[in-house]
C-alpha positions in Angstrom: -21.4 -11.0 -41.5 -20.9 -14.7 -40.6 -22.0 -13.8 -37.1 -25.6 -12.3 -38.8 -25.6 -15.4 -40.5 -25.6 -17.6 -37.6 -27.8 -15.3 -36.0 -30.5 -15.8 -38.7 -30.4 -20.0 -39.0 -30.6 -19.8 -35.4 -34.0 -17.6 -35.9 -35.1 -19.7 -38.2 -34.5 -23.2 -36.7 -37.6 -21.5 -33.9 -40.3 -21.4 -36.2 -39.5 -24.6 -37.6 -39.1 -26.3 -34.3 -42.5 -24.7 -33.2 -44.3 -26.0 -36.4 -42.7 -29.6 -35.9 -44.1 -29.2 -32.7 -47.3 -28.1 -33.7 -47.7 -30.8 -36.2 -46.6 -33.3 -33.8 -50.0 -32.0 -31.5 -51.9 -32.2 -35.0 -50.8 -36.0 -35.2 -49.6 -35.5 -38.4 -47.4 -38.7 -39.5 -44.0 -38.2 -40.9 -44.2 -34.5 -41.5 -43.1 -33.5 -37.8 -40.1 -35.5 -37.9 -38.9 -33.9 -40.7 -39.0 -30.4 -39.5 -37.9 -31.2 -36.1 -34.5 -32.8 -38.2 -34.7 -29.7 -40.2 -34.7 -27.5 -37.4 -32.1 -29.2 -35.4 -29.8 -29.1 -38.5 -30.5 -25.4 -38.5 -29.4 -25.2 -35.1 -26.3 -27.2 -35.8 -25.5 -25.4 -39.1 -25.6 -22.1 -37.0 -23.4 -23.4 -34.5 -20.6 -24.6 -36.2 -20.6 -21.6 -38.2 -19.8 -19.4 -35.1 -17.2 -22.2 -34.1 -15.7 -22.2 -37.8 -15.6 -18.7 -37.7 -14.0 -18.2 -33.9 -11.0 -20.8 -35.1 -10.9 -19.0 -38.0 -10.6 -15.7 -36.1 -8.4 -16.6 -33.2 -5.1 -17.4 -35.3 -5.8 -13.8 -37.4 -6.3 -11.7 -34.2 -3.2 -13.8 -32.5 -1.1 -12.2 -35.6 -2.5 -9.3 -35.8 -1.9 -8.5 -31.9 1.7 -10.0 -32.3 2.2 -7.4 -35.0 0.5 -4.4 -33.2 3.0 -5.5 -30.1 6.4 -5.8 -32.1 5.6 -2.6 -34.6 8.0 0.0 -33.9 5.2 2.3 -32.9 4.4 0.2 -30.2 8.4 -0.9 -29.4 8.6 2.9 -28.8 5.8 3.6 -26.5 7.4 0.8 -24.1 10.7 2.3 -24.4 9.1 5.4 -23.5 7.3 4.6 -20.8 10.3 2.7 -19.4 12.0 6.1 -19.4 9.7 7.5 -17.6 9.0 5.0 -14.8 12.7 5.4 -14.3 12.8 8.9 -14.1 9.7 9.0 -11.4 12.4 6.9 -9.8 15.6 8.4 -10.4 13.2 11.4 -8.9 11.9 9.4 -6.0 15.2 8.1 -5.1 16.8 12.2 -5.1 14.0 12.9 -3.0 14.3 10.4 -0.2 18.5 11.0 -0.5 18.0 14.5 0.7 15.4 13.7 3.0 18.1 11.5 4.4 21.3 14.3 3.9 19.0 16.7 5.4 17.8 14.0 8.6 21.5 12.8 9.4 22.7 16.8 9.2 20.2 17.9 11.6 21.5 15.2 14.0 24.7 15.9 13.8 24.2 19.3 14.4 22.0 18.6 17.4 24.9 16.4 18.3 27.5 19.1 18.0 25.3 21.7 19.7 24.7 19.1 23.0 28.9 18.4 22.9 29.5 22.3 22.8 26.7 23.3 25.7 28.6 20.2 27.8 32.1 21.9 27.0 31.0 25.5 28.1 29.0 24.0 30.9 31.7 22.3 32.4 33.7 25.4 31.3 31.4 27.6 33.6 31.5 25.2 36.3 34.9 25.0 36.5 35.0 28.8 36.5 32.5 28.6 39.2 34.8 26.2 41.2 37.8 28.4 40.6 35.6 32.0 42.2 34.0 29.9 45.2 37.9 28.5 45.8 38.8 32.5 45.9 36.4 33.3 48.5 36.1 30.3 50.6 37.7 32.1 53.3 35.5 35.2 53.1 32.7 32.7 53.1 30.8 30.6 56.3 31.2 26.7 55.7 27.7 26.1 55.4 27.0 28.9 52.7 30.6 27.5 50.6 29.3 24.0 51.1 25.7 24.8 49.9 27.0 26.8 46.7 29.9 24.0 46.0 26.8 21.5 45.9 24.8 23.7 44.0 27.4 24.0 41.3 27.7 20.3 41.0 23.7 19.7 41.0 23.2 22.2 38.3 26.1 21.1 36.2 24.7 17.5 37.0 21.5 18.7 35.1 23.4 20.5 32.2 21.5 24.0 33.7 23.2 26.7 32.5 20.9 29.1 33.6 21.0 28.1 36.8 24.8 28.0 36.7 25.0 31.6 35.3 22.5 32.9 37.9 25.0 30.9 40.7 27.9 32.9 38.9 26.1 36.0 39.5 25.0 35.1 42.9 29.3 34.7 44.2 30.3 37.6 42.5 27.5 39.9 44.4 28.6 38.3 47.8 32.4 39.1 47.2 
């Protein structure tokens, strides 16, 4: 209401302006002077009713937003949405804890599984070294020498396929 207010002196200070101006061009004495005062007190009048009614306004929406914020309606809302965000984190944190449970179990196991294939390789390369030992005297030096080195390269290289097939490969010349 006080902003239609306003709104309307400010209309009407135009008119009266353009007619003080007018007269002014009609060299009318004394008359133009009076309606350009009349006009610029409009202007004034309409101007510090929107600045009496913006102090006015300011303190009453300060307090009403100050209520709004500390109403229990409002006090609850926060306190839920605090719950919330730390449930999306309580969930975020589970989720990242097994990725990590699940990460450090998988290279343990990869761990285990590489210190068990270097047990049973050495395993079969000692059982390697223990069959050529049997028939190095059935065996030419050259061929005991070349399979001895064999042994050692492939268990060098953790090849346990190629130490299997070397297995195989003694017991068919015995």
């Amino acid at each position: 209401m006080i902003i239609r207010i306003s709104f309307l002196l400010f209309l009407l200070s135009l008119p009266v302006l353009v007619l003080a101006e007018v007269l002014l061009w009609l060299k009318i004495p004394g008359v133009p002077e009076l309606a350009a005062k009349l006009g610029s007190a409009m202007l004034l009048g309409a101007l510090i009713i929107l600045i009496i009614a913006a102090l006015l306004a300011i303190p009453k929406l300060v307090i009403r937003s100050a209520l709004t914020y500390f109403s229990a309606g409002e006090r609850l809302q926060r306190r839920l949405m605090f719950v919330q965000s730390q449930q999306e984190h309580v969930r975020q944190l589970f989720h990242f804890r097994a990725l990590k449970v699940k990460y450090l179990s998988e290279m343990r196991r990869k761990r285990l599984l590489k210190a068990n294939n270097r047990k049973h390789i050495r395993s079969l390369s000692k059982s390697i070294h223990k069959d050529l030992l049997a028939v190095k005297k059935e065996l030419p030096k050259a061929t005991f020498k070349q399979l001895r080195q064999d042994n050692i390269r492939y268990r060098k290289r953790q090849d346990i396929e190629a130490l299997l097939k070397l297995q195989q490969k003694i017991a068919t010349l015995v």
